[in-house]
N, C-alpha and C positions, 0 to 999 in steps of 0.2 A: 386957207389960201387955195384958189381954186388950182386945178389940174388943167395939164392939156388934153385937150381932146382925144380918145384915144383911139388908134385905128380900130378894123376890123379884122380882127386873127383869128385863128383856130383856138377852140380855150377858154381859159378866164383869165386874163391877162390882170398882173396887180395892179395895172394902170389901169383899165376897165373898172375894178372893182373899187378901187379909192374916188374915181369919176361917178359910178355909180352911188357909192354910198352918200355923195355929196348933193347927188342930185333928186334921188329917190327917198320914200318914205311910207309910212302907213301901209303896208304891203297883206294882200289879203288873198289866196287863191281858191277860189272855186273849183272844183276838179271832181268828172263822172268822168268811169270805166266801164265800158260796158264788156263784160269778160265770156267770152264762147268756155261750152267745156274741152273743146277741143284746142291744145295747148299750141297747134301751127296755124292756125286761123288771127286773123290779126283783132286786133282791140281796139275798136271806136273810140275817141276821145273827146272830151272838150274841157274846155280850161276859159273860164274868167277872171281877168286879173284886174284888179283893183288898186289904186297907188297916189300918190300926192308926187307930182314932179314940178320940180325948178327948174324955170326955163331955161334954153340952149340952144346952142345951133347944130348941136350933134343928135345924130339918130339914138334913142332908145333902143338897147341891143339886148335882145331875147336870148336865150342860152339856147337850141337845139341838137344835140346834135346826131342827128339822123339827117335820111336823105330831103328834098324839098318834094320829093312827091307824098310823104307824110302829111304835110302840111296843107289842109284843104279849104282853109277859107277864114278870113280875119276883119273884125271889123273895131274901130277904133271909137271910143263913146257914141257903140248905136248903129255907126256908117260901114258898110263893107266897102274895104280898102286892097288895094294890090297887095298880093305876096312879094315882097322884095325879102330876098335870102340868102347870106352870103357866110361863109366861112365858117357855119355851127352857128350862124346869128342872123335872128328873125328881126330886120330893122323896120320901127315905126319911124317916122319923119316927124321932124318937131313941128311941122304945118299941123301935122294932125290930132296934135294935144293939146290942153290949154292946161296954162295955171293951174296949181293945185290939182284937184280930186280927176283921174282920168280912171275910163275901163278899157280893156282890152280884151274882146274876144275872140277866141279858137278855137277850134273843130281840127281834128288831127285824128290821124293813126297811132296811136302808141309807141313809140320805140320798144323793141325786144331786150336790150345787151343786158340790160340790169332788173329784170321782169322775175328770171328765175323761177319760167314755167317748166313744171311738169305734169305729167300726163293728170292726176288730180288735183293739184294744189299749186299755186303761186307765192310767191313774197319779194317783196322789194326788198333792195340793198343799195344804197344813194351813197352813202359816204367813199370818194371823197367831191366827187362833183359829177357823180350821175345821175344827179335830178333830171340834167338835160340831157341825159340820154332817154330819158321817160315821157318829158311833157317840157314845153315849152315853158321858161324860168327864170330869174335871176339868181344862178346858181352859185354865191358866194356866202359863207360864215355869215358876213355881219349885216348882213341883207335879210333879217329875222323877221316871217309873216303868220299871217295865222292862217290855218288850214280847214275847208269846209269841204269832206267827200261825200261822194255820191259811188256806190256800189252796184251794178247788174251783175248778178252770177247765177249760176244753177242751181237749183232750189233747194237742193241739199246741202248745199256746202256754208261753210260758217266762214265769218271775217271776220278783223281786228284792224284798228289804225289807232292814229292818237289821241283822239278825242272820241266821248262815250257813242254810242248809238242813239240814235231820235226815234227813229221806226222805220217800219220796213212794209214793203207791199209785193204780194205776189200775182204771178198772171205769165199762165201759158207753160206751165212748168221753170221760171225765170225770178228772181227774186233780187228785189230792188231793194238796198239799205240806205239810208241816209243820217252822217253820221255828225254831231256836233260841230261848231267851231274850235278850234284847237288855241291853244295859247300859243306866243311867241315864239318859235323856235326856227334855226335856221333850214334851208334846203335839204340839206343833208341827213336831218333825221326826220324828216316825214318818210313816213312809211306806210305799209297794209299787207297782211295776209292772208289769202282766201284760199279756200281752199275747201278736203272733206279732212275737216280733221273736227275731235271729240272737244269739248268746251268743258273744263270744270269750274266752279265758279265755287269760292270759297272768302271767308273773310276773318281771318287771322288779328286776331287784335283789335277788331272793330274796324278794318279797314276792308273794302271791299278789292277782291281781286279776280279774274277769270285765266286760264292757261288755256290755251288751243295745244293737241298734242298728234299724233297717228301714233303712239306706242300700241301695240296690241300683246305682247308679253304681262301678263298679266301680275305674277309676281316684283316683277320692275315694276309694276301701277301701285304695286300695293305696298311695295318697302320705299318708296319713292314721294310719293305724292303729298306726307305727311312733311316731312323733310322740304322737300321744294318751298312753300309755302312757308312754312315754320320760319326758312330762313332766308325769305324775304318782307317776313314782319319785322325780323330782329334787324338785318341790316336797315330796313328805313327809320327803324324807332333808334337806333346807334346813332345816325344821324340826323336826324334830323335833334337829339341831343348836344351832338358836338357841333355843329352849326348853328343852334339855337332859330333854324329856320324850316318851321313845319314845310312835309312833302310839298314841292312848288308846283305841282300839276295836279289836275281837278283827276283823273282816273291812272291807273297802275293795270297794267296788264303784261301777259307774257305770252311767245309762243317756242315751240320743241318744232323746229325743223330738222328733219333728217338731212344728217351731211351737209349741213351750215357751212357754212366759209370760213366763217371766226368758232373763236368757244360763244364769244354772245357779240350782240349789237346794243347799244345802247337808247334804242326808237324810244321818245318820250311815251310813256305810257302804254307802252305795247314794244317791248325788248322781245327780240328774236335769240334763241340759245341753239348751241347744235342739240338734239336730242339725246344722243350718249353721254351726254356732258351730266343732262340733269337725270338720267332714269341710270340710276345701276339696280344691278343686284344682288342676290345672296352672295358673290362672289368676289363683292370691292372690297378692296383693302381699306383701311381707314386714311392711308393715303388718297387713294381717290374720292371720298368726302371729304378732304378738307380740301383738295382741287376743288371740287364741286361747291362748298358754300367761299370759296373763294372768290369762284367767277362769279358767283352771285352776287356778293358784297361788292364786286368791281363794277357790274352795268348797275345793281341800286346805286352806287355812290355817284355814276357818272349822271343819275338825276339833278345832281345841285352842281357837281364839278365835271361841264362841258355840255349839260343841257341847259338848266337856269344861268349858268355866266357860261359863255362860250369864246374861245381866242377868235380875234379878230380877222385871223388870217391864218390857212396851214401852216406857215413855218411854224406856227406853235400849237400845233397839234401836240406837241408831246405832254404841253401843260395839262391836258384833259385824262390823258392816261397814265401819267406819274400822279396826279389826287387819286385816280380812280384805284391806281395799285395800293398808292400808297395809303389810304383808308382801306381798302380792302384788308389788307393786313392787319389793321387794327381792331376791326371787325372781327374777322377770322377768330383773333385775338381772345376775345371777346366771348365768343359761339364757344370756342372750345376751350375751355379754361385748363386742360386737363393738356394741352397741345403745347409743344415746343415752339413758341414765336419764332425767338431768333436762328432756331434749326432752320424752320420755313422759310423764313426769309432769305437765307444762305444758299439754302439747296434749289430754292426758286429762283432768283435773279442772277447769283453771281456768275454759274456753270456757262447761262445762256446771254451775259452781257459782254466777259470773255470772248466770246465765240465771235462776234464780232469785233470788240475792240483791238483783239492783237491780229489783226488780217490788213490787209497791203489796202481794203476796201473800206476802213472803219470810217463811220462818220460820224460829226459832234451831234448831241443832245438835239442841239437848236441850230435847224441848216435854212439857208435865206430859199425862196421860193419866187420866181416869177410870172410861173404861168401855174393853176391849178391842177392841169391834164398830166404835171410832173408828181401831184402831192400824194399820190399812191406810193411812191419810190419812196416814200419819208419813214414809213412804217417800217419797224423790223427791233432787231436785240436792241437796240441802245434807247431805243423812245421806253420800249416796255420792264426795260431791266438795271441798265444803268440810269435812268431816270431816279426809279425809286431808290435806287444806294445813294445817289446825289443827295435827296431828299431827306434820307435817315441821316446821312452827315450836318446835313442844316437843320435838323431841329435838336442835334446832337450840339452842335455850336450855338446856335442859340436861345434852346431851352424848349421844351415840350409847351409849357404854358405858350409863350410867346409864339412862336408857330400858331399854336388852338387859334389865339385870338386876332395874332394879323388873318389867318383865311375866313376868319368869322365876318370882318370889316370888311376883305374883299369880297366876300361873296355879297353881302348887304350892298355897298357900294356899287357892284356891277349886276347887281340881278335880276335878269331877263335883256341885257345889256352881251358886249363883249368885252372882253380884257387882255391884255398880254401878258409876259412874265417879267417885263419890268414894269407894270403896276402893280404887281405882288414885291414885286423886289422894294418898288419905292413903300410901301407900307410895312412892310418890315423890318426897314431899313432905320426908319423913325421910331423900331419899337428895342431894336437892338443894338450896342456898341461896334460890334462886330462889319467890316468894312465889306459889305454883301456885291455890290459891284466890281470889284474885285475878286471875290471870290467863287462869284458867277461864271467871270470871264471864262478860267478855266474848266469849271469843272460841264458848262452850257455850251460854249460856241468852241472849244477844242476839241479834236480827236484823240485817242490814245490812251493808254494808263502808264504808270509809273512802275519804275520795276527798283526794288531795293535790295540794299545789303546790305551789309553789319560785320561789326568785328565787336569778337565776345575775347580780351584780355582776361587770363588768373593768375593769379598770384597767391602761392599757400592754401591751395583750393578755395579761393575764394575768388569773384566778381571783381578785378581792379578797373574797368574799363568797359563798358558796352555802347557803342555809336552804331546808328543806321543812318542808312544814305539812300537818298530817291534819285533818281534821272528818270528824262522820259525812254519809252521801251525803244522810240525812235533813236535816241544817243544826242536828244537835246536836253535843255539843262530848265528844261521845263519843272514849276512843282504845283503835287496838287496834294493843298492843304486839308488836313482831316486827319481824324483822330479814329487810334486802332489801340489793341490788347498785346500783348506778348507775354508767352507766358514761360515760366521753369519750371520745366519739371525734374520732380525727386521721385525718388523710390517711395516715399510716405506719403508725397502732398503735389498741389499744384498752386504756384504762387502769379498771380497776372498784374502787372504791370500798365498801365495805360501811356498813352506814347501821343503827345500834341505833335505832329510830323510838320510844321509851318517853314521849316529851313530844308537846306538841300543835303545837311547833315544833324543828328541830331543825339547829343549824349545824353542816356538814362539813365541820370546819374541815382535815381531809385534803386536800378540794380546794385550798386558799387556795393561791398561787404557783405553781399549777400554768398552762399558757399553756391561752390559752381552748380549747375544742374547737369542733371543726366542727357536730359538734349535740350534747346530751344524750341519754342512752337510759332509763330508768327503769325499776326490775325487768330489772335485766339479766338474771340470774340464774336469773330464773325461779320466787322465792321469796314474793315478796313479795304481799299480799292488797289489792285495791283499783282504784280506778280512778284510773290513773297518768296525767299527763299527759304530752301530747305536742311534743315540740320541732318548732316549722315546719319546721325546718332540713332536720330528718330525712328529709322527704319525697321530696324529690329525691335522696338520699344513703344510700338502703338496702339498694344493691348493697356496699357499703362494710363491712356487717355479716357478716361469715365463717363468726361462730358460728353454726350455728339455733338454740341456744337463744334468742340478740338478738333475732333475725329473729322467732322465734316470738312472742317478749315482744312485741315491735312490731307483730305484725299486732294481736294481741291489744291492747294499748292503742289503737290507733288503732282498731278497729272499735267498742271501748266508749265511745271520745270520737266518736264519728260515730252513736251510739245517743244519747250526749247530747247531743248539737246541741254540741257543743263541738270548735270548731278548725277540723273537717271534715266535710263532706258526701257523702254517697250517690255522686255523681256524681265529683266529687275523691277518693275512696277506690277506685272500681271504674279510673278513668285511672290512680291510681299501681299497684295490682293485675296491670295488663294486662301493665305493660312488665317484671312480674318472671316471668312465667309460662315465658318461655325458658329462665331463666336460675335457678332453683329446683330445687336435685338432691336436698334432702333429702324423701323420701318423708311423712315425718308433715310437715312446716311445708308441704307442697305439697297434702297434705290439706289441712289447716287455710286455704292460703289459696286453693282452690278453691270449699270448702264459705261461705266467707264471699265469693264473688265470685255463686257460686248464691246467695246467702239477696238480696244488693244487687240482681238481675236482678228475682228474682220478687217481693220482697219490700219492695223500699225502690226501686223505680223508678213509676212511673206507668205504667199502660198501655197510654197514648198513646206514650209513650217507652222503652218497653221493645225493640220491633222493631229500634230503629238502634241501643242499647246489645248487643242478644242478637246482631247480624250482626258487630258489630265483634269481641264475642267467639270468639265461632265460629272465625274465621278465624284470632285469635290463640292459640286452644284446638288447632286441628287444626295447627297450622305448629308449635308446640311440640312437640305429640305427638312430630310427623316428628321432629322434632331430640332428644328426649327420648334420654338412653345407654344407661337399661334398662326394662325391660317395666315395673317398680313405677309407676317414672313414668309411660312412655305409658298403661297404661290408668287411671291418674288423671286423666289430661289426658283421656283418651276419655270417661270417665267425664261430665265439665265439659260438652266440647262433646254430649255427648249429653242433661244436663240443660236445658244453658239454649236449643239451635239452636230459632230461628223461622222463618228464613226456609226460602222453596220449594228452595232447591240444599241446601241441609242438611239438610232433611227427606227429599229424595230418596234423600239419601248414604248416608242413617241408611237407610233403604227398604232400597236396595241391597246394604249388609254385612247387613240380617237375611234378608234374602229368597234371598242366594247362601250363607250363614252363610260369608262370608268377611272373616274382621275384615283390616284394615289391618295394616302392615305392623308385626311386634315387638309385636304387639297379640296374648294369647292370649284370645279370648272362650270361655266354656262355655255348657251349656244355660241355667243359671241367668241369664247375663249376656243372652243371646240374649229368654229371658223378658223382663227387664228391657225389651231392646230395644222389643220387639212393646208392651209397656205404653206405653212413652214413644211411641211411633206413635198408639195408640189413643187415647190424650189427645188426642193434636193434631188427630184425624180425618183422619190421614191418609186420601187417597183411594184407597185400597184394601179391598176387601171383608173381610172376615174374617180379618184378621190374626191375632187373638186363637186364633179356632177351629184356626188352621192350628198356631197354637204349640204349641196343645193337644196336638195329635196328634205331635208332635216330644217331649213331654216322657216319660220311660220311668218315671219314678218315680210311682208311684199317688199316693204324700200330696201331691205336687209338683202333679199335676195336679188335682186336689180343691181344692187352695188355688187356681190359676187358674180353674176351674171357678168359684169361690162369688165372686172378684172379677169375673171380666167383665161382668158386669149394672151394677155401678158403671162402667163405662168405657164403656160401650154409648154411640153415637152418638146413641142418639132419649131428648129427655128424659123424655118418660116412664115408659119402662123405669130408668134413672136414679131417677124418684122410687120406682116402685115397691121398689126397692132398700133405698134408703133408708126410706122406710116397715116394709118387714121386719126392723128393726133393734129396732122397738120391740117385739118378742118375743123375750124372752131367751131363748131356744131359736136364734134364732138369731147370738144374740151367744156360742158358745159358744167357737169358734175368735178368740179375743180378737187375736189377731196373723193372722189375716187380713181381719177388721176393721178394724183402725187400716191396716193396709196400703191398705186399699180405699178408707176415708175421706179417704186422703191423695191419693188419684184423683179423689174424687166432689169432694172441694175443693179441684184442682189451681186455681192462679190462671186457667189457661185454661178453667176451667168456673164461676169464680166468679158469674158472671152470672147461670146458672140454680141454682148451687147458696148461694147466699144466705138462700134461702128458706126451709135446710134449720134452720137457727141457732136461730129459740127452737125447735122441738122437740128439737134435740138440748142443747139447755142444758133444757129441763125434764126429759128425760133422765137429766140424770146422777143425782140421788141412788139411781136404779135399777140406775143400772150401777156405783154405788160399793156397793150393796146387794147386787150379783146375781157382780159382777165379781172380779177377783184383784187385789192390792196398789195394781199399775200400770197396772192398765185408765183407770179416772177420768182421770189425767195425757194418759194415751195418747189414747185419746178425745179429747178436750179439745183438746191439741197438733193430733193429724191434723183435728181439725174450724177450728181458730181458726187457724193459726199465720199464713195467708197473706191473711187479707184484710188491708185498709190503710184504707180509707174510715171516715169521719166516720160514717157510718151505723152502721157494724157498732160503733164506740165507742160509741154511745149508745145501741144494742140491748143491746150487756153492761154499761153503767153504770145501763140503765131494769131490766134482769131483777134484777138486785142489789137497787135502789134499791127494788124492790115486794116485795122479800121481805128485810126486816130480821131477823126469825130465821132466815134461814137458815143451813145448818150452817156453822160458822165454818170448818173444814179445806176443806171444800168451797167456802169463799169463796174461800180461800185458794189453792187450785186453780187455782181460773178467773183469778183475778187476774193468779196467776203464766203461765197459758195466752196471755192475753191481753195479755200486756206487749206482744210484738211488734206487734198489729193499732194498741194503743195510741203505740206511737211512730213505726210508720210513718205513722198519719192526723197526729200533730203536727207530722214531720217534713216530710212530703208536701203538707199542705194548711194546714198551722200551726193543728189542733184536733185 
């Protein structure tokens, strides 16, 4: 059914893009850059675009969006034609097309925003609709073309995009690439990047592969480089088994950018990674590899699920990144057979789905979209976390096979196509009993989670009675169905229970006769969605728990009943914390309960009372190390006491391993860790001169030092250099390294500088629509986060409740941001001061 015509607006309006897709077809882009070494000189362009159009009376509407003096000359099958330019749209007149096959040619300036030059090296980053901040485009999902570049760069430097290389010609110190036609794929993941970075070229399995990198640490090359590779043979050979559909692109490539925006990008055939992500060293825990072949297994996966079948439309972006978690995991799975799956999984999604879902800002799974220039604001906890819990519930309901085989059919069905998530739904809806429409609703297009309780009756020491009950955490009578563990524990044994939760009360009647247990456990399993309460019992009796999945489930509910004033407090949560730190061997739940002992010091203490809380730690943080059996753990635990130490014998301690670079015993530290070091000093003004400058000169890696270089003015002892810091922020020029940004602001608003930096808050909250404007997906959150996370005062509540309150139009996703940023300042002020 045809659309109305649709105006011309700022954007990609979903009315534009359903007019589009109806009218357009066979889409093919031509595209040379001719790239200066010099990263402020601008970038020649030209673009030929190729298309089958069905005729109309509305203008052909080009994406641009940059200024019209970019735009230098256009000419329509052959003929040069006026520039007519209006609203980020380069409009052709239907006089000037015919039927069927038409070309469009353009000669243009490059747009900068999404260019992501530095002084050697460039790369693109497009998603979620900054094609047309780069090159003139039809810059929506389902508007899938093929891709033919053309490269000028300086002679030394290497490139990558999606499709292989053809050949290359040199002349005048300048070097010209010209690189294949690419398959199918939408705006968003065309990519390239050039640069001087080292090529390896390796073929793992009979497949061929090359990485571009700039690591110059050579140890990191050489414990690393094996690994990289290794496991990205296994995750495409994993899937392309569980899919039953060999890799669906003609070449595989990857590149290590320093200070990446994401952990990776998922460019067809040339995935962009941050370079810390993939290069560790002697020094990772075994938790950081399996981070590391995790993010791997997420961009290989995102080959088949959100490159070969892609959603139609951002509102369902999320479907591309819950396959891509959710195969990762099973991947992972896979790689490390020796690894705790459902530990991973728990310790990975749940801490960081929370975090958004119980805030005044949550949003559902699957949020409506009308114009694209909003679909950056879609990203955040709920797309990458509660997604995939969503997802373990549903293959949980209705069976592992059946899941395998409805995404087998969908991907065969929509492949090189788009799809949404009710044509997953209608395909597995046919393969299972289970009423999926329904049970979508909630768990897809609502906000929130459930919060339960229970009554545990005995009788003759024994189980007469056990019912739990859900509401929503809102106090509506919402329910979301799913299936979790409960478990009892005894002094000999652990007995678990499984619990169908499909009502709004629910008796286990499993338990009845059974003799009472010493506490209850809830979410044993590690499955279950909500905020679970907590048996008193428990608290004293949690060395008793063997499993870490338990142990994890338990940190985890007990610090979310301690967020809602429920049970326990701040104080009673960091004393039961203390006495597990010796005796905690599993590496993730020792993460997990390190990272929530830091958030209770700086975070949910006062302080006035932070010094006798941080000294007690200290001492229980470094006696553990010592005793710790392997390095994972000690530099966790070193990790802890290097976060939270206050007092003058632990700051000296700390002085002393950076200043000799001789860590403690079983402790491996590196440069990176040694940087960290010299940071955590400068915050505290340590009274040594130039710690910062001296690390400097220690570091050998140029992007390494450039990133310490732009943060030391945030850590600087004198506040005034401080502000002036901060004040440079309001020039986006120099907000361009976004992750060394948020790094810095996480300094400039360390708790131990809140005093002066307080001041910073309404300019960086009238900030943001500029930096969600100017910024990449995750800047605004990021921002936000390192600016809010740590104050706790009454004041700063009613600075972001007064900023909101005087602007009622404001962007709603952007409310929604800050809301969710601010949970924590908001519940440490209720917690701490009861407002």
């Amino acid at each position: 059914m045809p659309v109305a015509i649709p105006p011309v607006e700022t954007g990609v309006s979903q009315t534009l893009a359903t007019f589009r897709k109806q009218t357009l077809s066979n889409l093919v882009y031509a595209l040379k850059f001719d790239i200066p070494a010099q990263k402020n000189q601008p970038i020649p362009a030209a673009a030929s675009i190729t298309f089958t159009w069905q005729p109309g009376a509305a203008p052909v509407q080009l994406d641009f969006k940059e200024e019209l003096s970019h735009l230098q000359a256009v000419s329509v099958n052959g003929s040069a034609v006026p520039i007519v330019f209006e609203n980020e749209h380069l409009l052709i007149a239907p006089a000037l097309l015919k039927p069927g096959g038409n070309q469009v040619d353009i000669t243009f300036m490059a747009g900068n925003l999404s260019l992501n030059r530095n002084d050697d090296y460039l790369y693109t980053l497009l998603v979620p609709d900054r094609a047309r901040t780069v090159f003139p485009c039809f810059d929506q999902p389902d508007l899938k073309a093929k891709f033919r570049l053309t490269l000028t760069i300086p002679e030394r430097w290497q490139a990558m995009t999606n499709a292989p290389q053809e050949d290359s010609t040199v002349a005048g110190g300048r070097k010209t690439i010209r690189f294949g036609l690419s398959e199918l794929i939408p705006t968003y993941l065309f990519s390239f990047v050039a640069g001087a970075f080292t090529p390896v070229e390796r073929a793992p399995g009979g497949r061929s592969m090359t990485l571009l990198h700039r690591e110059t640490d050579t140890t990191k090359i050489r414990l690393s480089m094996d690994p990289i590779f290794t496991l990205h043979a296994d995750a495409l050979q994993f899937l392309e088994a569980y899919t039953t559909i060999p890799y669906p692109f003609g070449k595989f490539g990857f590149a290590a950018i320093p200070d990446f925006q994401y952990g990776g990008m998922e460019h067809v055939g040339a995935v962009d990674y941050r370079a810390s992500s993939l290069f560790l060293d002697n020094g990772a825990t075994r938790d950081q590899k399996l981070s590391r072949a995790t993010l791997i297994a997420h961009e290989t996966a995102h080959m088949w699920f959100g490159d070969l079948v892609t959603m139609r439309w951002f509102n369902d972006v999320w479907l591309k990144e819950v396959f891509a978690n959710f195969m990762a995991d099973k991947i992972t799975e896979k790689a490390f057979p020796d690894a705790n799956y459902d530990l991973q999984f728990l310790v990975d999604h749940f801490p960081a789905a929370y975090a958004v879902d119980r805030t005044e800002g949550a949003n559902p799974i699957g949020q409506p979209l009308a114009n694209l220039k909003e679909a950056g604001t879609l990203y955040g906890g709920i797309i990458y976390h509660k997604a995939p819990i969503m997802m373990r519930q549903l293959e949980r309901l209705i069976g592992k096979d059946t899941l395998r085989d409805g995404l087998r059919e969908y991907l065969k069905t929509y492949a090189s196509d788009n799809a949404t998530w009710g044509d997953l739904i209608a395909i597995l809806d046919k393969r299972s009993p289970a009423d999926l429409k329904t049970w979508s609703r909630i768990w897809v297009n609502e906000t929130g989670r459930p919060v339960f309780t229970y009554q545990l009756d005995r009788q003759n020491d024994r189980i007469s009675r056990f019912t739990i009950g859900q509401t929503g955490e809102d106090g509506s009578k919402r329910l979301w169905p799913q299936a979790f563990e409960v478990a009892l524990v005894y002094a000999d044994r652990v007995e678990q229970l499984s619990v169908a939760m499909n009502q709004a009360t629910v008796n286990l009647t499993g338990a009845v006769g059974k003799p009472a247990p010493l506490f209850v456990l809830f979410n044993a399993s590690g499955q279950g969605y909500g905020r679970f309460p907590v048996d008193p019992a428990m608290l004293s009796q949690l060395s008793k728990l063997s499993d870490p999945v338990m142990r994890a489930a338990a940190y985890i509910n007990l610090y979310e009943n301690m967020l809602a004033k429920s049970q326990i407090s701040p104080a009673q949560l960091a004393a039961t914390y203390r006495t597990l730190l010796a005796t905690e061997r599993e590496e993730l739940v020792l993460r997990l309960l390190t990272g929530q002992l830091s958030d209770l010091v700086w975070n949910f203490t006062k302080p006035a009372d932070r010094p006798a809380l941080a000294a007690s730690l200290e001492e229980d943080a470094w006696t553990a190390m010592e005793q710790a059996p392997t390095p994972g753990l000690k530099k966790l635990l070193f990790r802890l006491y290097q976060t939270i130490t206050l007092s003058t014998t632990g700051q000296q301690r700390l002085y002393a391993i950076w200043n000799g670079q001789k860590a403690p015993a079983g402790v491996t530290l590196t440069e990176d860790d040694y940087t960290a070091l010299a940071l955590a000093l400068a915050v505290r003004d340590y009274p040594v001169a130039d710690i910062l400058a001296r690390q400097l000169t220690r570091i050998k890696n140029p992007d390494r030092q450039k990133r310490l270089s732009f943060m030391m003015p945030a850590l600087s002892a004198i506040v005034s250099e401080r502000d002036a810091f901060f004040a440079s922020l309001s020039t986006e020029a120099n907000r361009d390294h976004e992750a060394w940004v948020t790094s810095a602001l996480g300094y400039l608003h360390h708790p131990l500088r809140a005093e002066t930096s307080v001041k910073y808050l309404p300019r960086s909250l009238e900030l943001l629509e500029d930096i969600q404007r100017t910024g990449d997906i995750f800047f605004p959150e990021q921002w936000l986060r390192s600016t809010l996370s740590v104050y706790q005062t009454p004041d700063v509540t009613a600075l972001i409740r007064s900023f909101l309150a005087d602007r009622p139009k404001y962007n709603t996703r952007l409310r929604a941001k800050l809301l969710q940023a601010a949970d924590g300042p908001f519940r440490a002020s209720a917690i701490l001061y009861g407002r």
